[in-house]
N, C-alpha and C positions, 0 to 999 in steps of 0.2 A: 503655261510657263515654257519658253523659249530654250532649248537645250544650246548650251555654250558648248562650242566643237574646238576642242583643247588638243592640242597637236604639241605633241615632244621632237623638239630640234634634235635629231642626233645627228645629224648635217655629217662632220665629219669629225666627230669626235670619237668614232672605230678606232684613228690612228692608220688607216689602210688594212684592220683585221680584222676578218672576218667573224672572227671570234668573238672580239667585244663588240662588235655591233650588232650580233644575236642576242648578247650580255644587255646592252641599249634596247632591244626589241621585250625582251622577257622584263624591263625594270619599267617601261613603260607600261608594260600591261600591268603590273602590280601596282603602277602608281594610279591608274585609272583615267590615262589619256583614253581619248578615241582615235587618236593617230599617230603613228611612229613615223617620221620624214628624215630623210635623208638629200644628198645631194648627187646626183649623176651628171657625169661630163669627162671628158676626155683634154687630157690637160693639152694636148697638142693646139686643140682646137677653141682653145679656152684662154689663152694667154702666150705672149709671144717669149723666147727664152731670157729676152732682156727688160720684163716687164718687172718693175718695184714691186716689193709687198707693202701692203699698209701698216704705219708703225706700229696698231696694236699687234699683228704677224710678226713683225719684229723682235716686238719686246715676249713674245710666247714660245717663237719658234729661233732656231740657230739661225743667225747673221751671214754665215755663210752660205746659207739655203738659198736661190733664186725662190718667187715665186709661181716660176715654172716645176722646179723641182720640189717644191711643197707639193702642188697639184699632183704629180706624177704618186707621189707617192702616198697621197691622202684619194686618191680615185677608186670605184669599184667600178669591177666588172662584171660581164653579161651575169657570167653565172654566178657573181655573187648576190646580184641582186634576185635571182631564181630562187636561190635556196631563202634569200631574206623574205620575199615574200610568200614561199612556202610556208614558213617556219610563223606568219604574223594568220596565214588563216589555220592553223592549228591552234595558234593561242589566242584567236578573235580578237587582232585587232587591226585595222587598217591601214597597209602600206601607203605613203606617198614619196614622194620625192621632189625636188624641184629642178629642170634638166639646164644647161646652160649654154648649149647648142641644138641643133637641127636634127643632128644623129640621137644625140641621148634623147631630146622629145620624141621619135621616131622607136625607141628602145623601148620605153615608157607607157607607148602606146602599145606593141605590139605585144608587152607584156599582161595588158589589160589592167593601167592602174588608172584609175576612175577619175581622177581630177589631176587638174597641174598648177601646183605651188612656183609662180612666175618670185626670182629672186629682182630684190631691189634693185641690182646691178643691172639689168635688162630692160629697165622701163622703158629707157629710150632706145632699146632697141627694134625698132617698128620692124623693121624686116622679119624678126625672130617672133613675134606678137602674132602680125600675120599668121604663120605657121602654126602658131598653138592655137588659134581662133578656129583655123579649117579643121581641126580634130574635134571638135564640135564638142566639147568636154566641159566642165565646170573651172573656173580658173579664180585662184586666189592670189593675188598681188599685192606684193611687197611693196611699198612707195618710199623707203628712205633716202636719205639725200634728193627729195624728189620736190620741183614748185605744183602748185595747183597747178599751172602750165602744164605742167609736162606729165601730171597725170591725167590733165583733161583731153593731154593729146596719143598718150595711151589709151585711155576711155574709147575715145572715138574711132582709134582701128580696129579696135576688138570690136567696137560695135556694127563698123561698118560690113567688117565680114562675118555679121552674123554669128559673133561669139556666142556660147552659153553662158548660165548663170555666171556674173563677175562680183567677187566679195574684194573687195581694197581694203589691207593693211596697212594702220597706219604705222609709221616704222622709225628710228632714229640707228641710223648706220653705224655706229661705235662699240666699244667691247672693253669694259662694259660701257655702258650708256650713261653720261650724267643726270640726275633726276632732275635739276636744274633746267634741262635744256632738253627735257622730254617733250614736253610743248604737246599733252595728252589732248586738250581742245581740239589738236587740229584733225582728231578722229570725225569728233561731229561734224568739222568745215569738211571732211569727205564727203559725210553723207546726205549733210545741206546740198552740197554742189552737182552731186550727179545722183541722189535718191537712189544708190547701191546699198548691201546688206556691207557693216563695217566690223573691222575686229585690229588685232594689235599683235604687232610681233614684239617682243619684249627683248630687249640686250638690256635692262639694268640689275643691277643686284640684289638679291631679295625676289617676293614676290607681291609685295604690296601694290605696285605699280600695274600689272597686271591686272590684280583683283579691280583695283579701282577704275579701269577701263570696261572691266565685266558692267559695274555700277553704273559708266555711262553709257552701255549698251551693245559693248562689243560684243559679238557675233560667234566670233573665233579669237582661240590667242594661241600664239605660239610662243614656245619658250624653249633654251635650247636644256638638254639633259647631259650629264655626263655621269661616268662611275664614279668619276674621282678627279674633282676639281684641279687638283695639285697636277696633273699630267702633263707633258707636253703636249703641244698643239694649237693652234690657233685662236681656237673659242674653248676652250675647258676651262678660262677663270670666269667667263663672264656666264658660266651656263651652272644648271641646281641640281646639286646631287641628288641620288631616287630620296632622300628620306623629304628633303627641300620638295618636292617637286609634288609630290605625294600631298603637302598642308596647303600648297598651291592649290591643285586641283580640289580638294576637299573647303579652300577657302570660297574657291570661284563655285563650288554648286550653292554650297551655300546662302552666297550672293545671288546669284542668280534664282534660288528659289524665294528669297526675299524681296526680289522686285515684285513680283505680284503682279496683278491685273491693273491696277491703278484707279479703281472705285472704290472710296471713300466710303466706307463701312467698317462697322467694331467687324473683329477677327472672330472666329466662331470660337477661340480659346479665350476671350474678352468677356460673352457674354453671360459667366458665371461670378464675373468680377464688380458687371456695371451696376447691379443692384447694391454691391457692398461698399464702389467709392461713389456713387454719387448721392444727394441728397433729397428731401420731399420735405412738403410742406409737412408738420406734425403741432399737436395743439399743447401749448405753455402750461395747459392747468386742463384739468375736470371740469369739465363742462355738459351740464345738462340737456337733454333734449328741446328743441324750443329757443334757445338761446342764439341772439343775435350775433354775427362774428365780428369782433373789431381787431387790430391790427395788435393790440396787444396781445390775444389770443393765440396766435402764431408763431411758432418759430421755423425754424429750414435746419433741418438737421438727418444724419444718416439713416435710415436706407433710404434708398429710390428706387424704391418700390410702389411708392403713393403719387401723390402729384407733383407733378414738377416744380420746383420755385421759380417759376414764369408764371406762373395759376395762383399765385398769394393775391396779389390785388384784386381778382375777381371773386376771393372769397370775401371779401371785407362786403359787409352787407346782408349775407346770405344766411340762412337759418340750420341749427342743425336740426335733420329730422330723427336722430339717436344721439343716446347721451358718449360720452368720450374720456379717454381717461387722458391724464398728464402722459406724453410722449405716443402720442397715439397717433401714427400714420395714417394721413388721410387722404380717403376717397371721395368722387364726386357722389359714393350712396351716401355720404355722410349729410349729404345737404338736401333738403328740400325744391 
């Protein structure tokens, strides 16, 4: 059984506190992720001051906000990420984050976080790819708003400079995401097209969606968490509070431990059952020793326990060599 690697977005749904985003660390672990992610960047270098937000940031955050000054004030720093990830190996669970420049991948590493969550936004940034690839690390990529183009030409810088393991998400960039226009197949057309391990970062509402990705084989899935849906902030309508988020992961082990191996065999909980539903040959009447079988003699009835009702017509003919009574399950000692 393949362990599904379940990652809680708490991106930036802290609000810039450090407080609730220890608050996001402690609800993960009780929700029973394996990772807590967050986002690092530096809003300077991240967005220029007269850059738009996107209208779901719109309709979440004040109008008046640039989305430089969103960033500015949704950013963590060195040391708040120290104590964050102090605080995640005390309560065992595993920090990541996804970096959004050169310096914050550079931060990431020095801090020693073990893989890098590449955000959708970045796919096509090849320059910035490069640089995660030479950290020679494990890399998880986000592909929303992205063509098979243009992830087969991320694929191939990471591969050229000798990336480590690469897992591609498949992703739908909106907040929330319409289920209509999830387009979950195109997880498999990742894994068709470059034979990478695949998983789902999830924006819709609910967690069905999710689970159902487990079902087709994702890998990983991420999902964003927040304390409290109702907040201000960017992504806290489209993310699951700890209790949501909690039936989520308990859905997806679930699932994932009901894939199974894929051979075709009764379940070892089945075979106290198959004697009771299925059927045996068994004989219509009393029949004495000696006695020719004819097809009237016969019936197919419960248990199967005896011989199979594929084996009737090769009794017809045959002798018994003991007598038999009405409803009497039979064997091949029955016959001569």
């Amino acid at each position: 059984m393949k362990h599904v690697f379940v990652i809680a977005e708490a991106g930036v749904n802290h609000n810039g506190s450090l407080d609730l985003a220890l608050q996001l660390l402690d609800a993960a672990k009780a929700c029973g992720a394996d990772a807590v992610k967050f986002q690092t960047f530096r809003a300077e270098l991240l967005a220029t001051r007269s850059a738009r937000k996107a209208p779901y940031q719109d309709r979440t955050t004040s109008t008046s906000e640039s989305q430089f000054e969103m960033l500015q004030r949704l950013q963590l720093g060195a040391d708040d990420h120290r104590t964050l990830i102090q605080h995640c190996r005390e309560i065992g669970i595993q920090f990541l984050s996804s970096p959004f420049d050169t310096e914050s991948a550079d931060l990431l590493d020095e801090l020693g976080v073990p893989l890098y969550k590449v955000p959708s936004g970045e796919i096509t940034n090849l320059p910035f790819l490069r640089h995660l690839a030479h950290k020679k690390k494990p890399l998880i990529v986000s592909t929303g708003m992205s063509t098979l183009g243009e992830v087969e030409e991320a694929v191939q810088v990471l591969q050229d400079e000798a990336a480590n393991r690469i897992t591609l998400l498949h992703c739908v960039t909106e907040y929330p995401a319409p289920f209509d226009e999830v387009n979950l197949r195109a997880m498999l057309t990742l894994k068709a097209a470059f034979g990478l391990p695949v998983g789902y970062s999830d924006h819709t509402a609910g967690i069905e969606v999710a689970v159902a990705a487990v079902a087709l084989g994702a890998e990983v899935i991420e999902k964003h968490l927040t304390m409290d849906r109702s907040l201000s902030g960017p992504d806290h309508h489209a993310s699951l509070e700890p209790n949501e988020f909690e039936k989520m992961v308990a859905a997806i082990r679930h699932v994932e431990s009901a894939l199974g191996t894929g051979i075709k065999s009764p379940a070892p909980c089945e075979l106290q059952n198959l004697p009771v539903a299925r059927k045996s040959v068994v004989s219509s009447r009393a029949l004495r020793v000696g006695h020719r079988i004819v097809r009237d003699d016969l019936e197919i009835k419960r248990p199967g326990n005896g011989l199979a009702p594929k084996f009737l017509p090769a009794l017809i003919g045959l002798t018994l060599r003991t007598s038999v009574d009405r409803d009497e399950v039979l064997t091949w000692n029955h016959f001569a």
